[in-house]
Structure formats: C-alpha cells, structure tokens
C-alpha positions in Angstrom: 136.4 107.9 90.5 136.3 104.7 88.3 135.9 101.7 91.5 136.5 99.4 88.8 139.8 101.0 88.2 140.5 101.3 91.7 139.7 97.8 92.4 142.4 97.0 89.8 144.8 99.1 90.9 144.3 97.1 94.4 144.8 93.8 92.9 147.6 94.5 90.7 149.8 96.0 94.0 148.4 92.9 95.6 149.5 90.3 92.6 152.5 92.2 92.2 151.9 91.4 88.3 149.0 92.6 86.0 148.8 89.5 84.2 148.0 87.3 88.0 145.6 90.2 88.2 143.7 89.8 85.1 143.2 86.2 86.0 142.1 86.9 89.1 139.7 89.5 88.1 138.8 87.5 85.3 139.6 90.3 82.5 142.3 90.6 79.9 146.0 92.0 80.6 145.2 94.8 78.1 141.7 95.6 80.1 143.9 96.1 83.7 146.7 97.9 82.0 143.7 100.2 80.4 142.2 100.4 83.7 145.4 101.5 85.4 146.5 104.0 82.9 142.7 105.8 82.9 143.2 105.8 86.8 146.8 107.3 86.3 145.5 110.4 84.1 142.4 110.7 86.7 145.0 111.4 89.7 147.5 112.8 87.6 150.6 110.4 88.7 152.3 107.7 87.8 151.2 104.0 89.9 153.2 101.7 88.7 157.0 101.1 87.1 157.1 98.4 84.7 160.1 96.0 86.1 161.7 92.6 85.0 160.0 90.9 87.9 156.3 92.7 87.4 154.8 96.0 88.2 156.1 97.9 91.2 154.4 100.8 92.9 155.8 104.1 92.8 156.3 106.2 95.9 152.9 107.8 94.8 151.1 104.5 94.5 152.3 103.4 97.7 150.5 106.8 99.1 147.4 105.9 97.3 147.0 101.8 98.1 145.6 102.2 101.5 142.9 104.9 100.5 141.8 102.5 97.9 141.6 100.1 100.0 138.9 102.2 102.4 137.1 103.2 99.1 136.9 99.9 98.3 135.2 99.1 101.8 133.2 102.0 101.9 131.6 100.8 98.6 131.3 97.3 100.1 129.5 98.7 102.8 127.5 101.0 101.1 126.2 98.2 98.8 125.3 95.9 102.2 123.3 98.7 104.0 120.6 98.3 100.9 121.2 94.6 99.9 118.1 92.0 101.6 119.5 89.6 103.8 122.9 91.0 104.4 121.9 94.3 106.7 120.6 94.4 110.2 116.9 93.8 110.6 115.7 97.6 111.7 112.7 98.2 113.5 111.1 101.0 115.3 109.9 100.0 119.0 108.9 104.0 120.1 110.8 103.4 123.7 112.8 100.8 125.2 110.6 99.9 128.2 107.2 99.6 126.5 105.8 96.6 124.8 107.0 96.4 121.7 110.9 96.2 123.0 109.5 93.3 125.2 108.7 91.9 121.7 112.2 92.3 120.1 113.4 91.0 122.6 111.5 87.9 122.8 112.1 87.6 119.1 115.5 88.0 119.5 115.6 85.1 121.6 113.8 83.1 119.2 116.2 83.9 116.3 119.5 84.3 117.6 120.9 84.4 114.2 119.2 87.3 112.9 121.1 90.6 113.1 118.8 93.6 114.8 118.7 97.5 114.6 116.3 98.7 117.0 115.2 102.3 117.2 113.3 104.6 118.4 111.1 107.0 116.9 109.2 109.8 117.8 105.6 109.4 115.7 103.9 107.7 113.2 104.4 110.5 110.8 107.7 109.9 111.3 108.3 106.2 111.4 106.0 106.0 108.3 108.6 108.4 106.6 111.5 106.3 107.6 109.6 102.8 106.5 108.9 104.1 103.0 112.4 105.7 102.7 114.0 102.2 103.7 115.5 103.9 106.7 113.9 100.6 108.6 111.8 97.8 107.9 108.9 97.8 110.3 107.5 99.9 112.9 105.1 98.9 116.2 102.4 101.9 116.0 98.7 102.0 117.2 98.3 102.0 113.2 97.1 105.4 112.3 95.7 108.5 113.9 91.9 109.6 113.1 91.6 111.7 110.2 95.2 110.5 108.6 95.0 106.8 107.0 98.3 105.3 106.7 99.3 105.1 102.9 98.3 102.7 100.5 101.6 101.3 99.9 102.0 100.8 104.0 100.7 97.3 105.5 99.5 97.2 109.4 98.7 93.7 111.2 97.3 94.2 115.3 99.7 92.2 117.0 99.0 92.9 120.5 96.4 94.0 122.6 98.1 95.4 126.5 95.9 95.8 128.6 96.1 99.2 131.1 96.9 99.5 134.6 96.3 102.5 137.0 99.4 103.1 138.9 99.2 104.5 142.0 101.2 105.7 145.4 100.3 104.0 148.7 98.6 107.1 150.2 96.6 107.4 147.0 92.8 106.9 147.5 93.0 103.8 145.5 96.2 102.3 146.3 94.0 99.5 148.4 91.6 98.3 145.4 92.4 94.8 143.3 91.0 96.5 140.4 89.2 99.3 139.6 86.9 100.4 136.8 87.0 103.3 134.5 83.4 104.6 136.5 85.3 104.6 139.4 88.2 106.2 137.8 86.0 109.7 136.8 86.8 112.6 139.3 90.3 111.3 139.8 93.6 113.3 138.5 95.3 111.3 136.0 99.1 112.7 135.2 100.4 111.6 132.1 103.0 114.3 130.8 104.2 112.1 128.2 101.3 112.7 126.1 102.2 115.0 122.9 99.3 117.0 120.8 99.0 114.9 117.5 100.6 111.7 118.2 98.5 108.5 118.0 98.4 107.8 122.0 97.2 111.2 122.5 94.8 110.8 119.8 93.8 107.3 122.0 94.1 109.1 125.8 92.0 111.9 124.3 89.1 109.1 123.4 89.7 106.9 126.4 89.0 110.6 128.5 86.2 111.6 126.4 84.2 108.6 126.2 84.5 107.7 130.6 84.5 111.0 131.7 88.0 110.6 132.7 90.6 113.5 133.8 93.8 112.7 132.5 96.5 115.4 132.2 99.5 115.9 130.3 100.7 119.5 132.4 104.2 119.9 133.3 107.7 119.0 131.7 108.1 115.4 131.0 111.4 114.4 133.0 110.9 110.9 132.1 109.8 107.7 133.6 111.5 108.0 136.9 110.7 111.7 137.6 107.2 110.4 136.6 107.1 107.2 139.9 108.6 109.9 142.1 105.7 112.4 141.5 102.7 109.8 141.6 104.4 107.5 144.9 105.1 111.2 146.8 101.0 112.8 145.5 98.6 111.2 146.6 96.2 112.9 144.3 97.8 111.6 141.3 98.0 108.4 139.5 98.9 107.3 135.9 98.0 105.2 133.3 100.9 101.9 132.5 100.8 99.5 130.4 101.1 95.6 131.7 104.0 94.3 129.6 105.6 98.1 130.7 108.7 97.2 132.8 109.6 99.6 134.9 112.0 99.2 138.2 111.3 101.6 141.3 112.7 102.0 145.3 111.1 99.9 147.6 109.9 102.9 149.8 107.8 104.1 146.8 105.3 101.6 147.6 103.7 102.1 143.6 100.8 99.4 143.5 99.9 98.8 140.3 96.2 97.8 140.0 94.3 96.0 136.9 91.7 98.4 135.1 88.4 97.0 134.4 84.6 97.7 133.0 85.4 97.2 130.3 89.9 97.1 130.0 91.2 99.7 127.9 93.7 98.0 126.2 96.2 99.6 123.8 96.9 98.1 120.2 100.1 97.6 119.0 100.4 97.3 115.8 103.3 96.2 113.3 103.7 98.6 110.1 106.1 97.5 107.1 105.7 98.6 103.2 104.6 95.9 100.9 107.6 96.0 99.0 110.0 95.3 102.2 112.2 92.5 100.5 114.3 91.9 103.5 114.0 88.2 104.4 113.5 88.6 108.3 111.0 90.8 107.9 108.7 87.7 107.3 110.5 85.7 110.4 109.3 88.8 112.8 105.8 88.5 110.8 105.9 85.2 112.0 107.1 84.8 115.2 104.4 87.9 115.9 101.7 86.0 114.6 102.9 82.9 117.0 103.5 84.7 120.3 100.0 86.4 119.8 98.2 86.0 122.9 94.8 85.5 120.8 92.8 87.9 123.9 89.3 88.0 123.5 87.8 91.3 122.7 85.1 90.9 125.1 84.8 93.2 127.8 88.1 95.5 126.7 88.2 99.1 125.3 90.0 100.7 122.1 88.9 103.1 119.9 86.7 103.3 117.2 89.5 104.3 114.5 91.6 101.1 115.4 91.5 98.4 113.0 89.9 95.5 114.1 92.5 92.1 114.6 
C-alpha cells in the first residue's frame, strides 16, 4: 500500500478539503485527488463524496481513517528504530549485577538525557551478530575468545580491568585471611557453575586454572546467583570466584566474606565492542564517558590472559 496515498487520504479527512490538503502537503490539488483515487481502486471503495462544502468521508472511509492512522505510526516508528539520534542507545551488559551494568548505570547518571536499551546477551558470538546486524550499538565482552578474532569491521577498546575476589562461607578454611594468593588457592574447590564450554570467561577460568594449578568447577545446574551464596555460605569446602564491582545482596546469617585475591590479581577485562560504521551519536558520548571513568590501574602485579588485548 501506497503510504503516500495513505498519508493523503489522512490529511484530506483531516482538512475536510483536498485543496487545504495540498497546501499543507505541499502538492497540487490534481496530485491528492490522483493520490486518493489510486488508493480508492487499491481498496476497492469509494473514500470520499464530493460536496458543496468539501470532501466528505463515506461510511467506508470512516472504517478506514483510523487504520491509516496506525499505518501511518507504524511507519513512523519503523523509520525511528533505524534513524541515528532518534532511537534508544542499545547496549549489551551480559547480566545485570556484573560490571558493566555498574557502568550504564554510572553513565546514565552522567547523561540523563540520553535514551538507553540495555540488554543482555548470552555470548560474544552472539552479541557480535547482533552489533553487526544493528540489533545494538555496543557490547561489554572480554573482546574475543582464542582461536576466533573478532571481525575486521568490529572495534574493541579495554575499558576496565576488575579485579577478582574469592568468596567464601565463614566455616570455609579461608574465611579468616585479608587476602589470599592464587598459590594458596591450589588444592582448594572452586564452584563456579556459571561457566559455559566456549564462552570467553570460560575460555579465561580455563587459563586462570591452567596456568596456577587451580581447581575450579563448573558441575551442577546453575540456579543462579542466590542458589550459588546459599551453597558456598552452607559448604565449607567450597568457594567461588566474584568480581569487585559485582553487587550482590545476601542474609546476614550467611556470613559470605569476600577476600581480595593476590600474587599476582587476576583481573577480568571488560571490554566495549561497537562496529566502525555505528553512526548513532551517543555511541561516542559512552566512548567518552568510558574513557573518563577509566580507573587507569597499573598492570603491575595483576593477571589476564595472553589472548587479551593489551589497554
């Protein structure tokens, strides 16, 4: 169906008169009455009745006016979902508790005036799909997983480094320490069922394991974060790997302690992913405010892997 034609069929029931609607339209009288006559043969009916006073809609025109009117906004909104500067800013943030959604929501404070989409996706295979499809603008990733480069049309900037912490229960052999080092940690049950075969913080738990002798297991259903604190504050044989700026909330009698990991830190490296061609404008303000929020940590003495880009 013609939108142009529908359009002026909309304004003409509006103006009451073809010739207001050419002006406001900004077309000839003959051009509307051409446009309204094509529509009429497309739908089979007549719109309008000519009258003394203007054009009048028939009973099937007055059936028709308020459908044109929602195909009119649908195409309105369809144009705004892909037009720079006048859709939501979307960005992937993997899971609302972990770092990056701390970031958003930093930078949502920041720029008030800057309409957001956060989602979550599952994995960088995934997200990378979604950023080169336009299904969102940017995605916070460990950038890549060894053996699979990102592609040449994706760009990657290391925008924070978090730092790990071992979390414990209070009967947990550790639950005393300040801080403990990855030595120490060896020998020790590590229960992370998060962790999923092929994702990029398996691909860095798997290196983190192998190069400190480190036990960390991903057995078991994951039930999620508070089936997780339950387990590790009622074993005492377990513990788990969190992330600092990881906000969690558990019941006082858990008695979690949460206890800085050190010889070297393993710190994990978020990463912000956009394509090069992104031409939203808020893309750059994130880019920005990223860059400006940036801790600026010093390497020495922390941990990543060897396939993470350097900062």
């Amino acid at each position: 169906m013609d939108l142009d034609a529908v359009r002026t069929f909309v304004t003409a029931a509006d103006a009451g008169q073809f010739q207001e609607a050419a002006a406001e339209l900004a077309v000839t009288q003959q051009a509307v009455s051409k446009r309204i006559a094509a529509l009429e043969r497309r739908l089979g009916v007549r719109l309008f009745t000519r009258t003394p006073r203007g054009a009048e809609l028939t009973i099937d025109g007055q059936a028709f006016l308020p459908h044109a009117r929602e195909l009119l906004k649908i195409a309105d909104r369809a144009v705004a979902s892909v037009r720079a500067g006048s859709r939501p800013l979307r960005v992937d943030v993997i899971a609302s508790r972990v770092a990056a959604s701390g970031l958003m929501r930093g930078f949502h404070r920041a720029h008030p005036e800057i309409e957001l989409d956060v989602v979550m996706l599952f994995d960088i295979e995934t997200a990378v799909a979604a950023i080169r499809s336009g299904a969102i603008d940017a995605s916070f990733r460990a950038v890549a997983v060894p053996g699979r480069p990102l592609p040449a049309d994706i760009e990657s900037v290391r925008v924070v480094d978090e730092p790990l912490q071992l979390l414990t229960g209070p009967a947990h052999a550790l639950a005393g320490a300040r801080s403990v080092t990855l030595a120490r940690l060896a020998g020790h049950r590590i229960w992370m069922p998060g962790i999923v075969p092929g994702t990029e913080w398996a691909a860095y738990y798997d290196d983190l394991a192998a190069e400190f002798g480190l036990t960390i297991e991903a057995t078991g259903p994951n039930f999620g974060s508070d089936a997780l604190l339950d387990t590790i504050a009622d074993t005492p044989a377990l513990a788990t790997f969190m992330g600092e700026r990881t906000r969690l909330v558990w019941p006082a009698d858990h008695g979690l302690r949460r206890i800085p990991v050190t010889g070297p830190t393993p710190v994990y490296p978020h990463s912000l992913l956009w394509h090069r061609d992104n031409p939203h404008p808020a893309l750059a303000t994130l880019r920005t405010h990223l860059a400006s929020a940036s801790t600026g940590r010093d390497d020495t003495g922390t941990w990543t892997p060897s396939w993470v880009l350097p900062r």
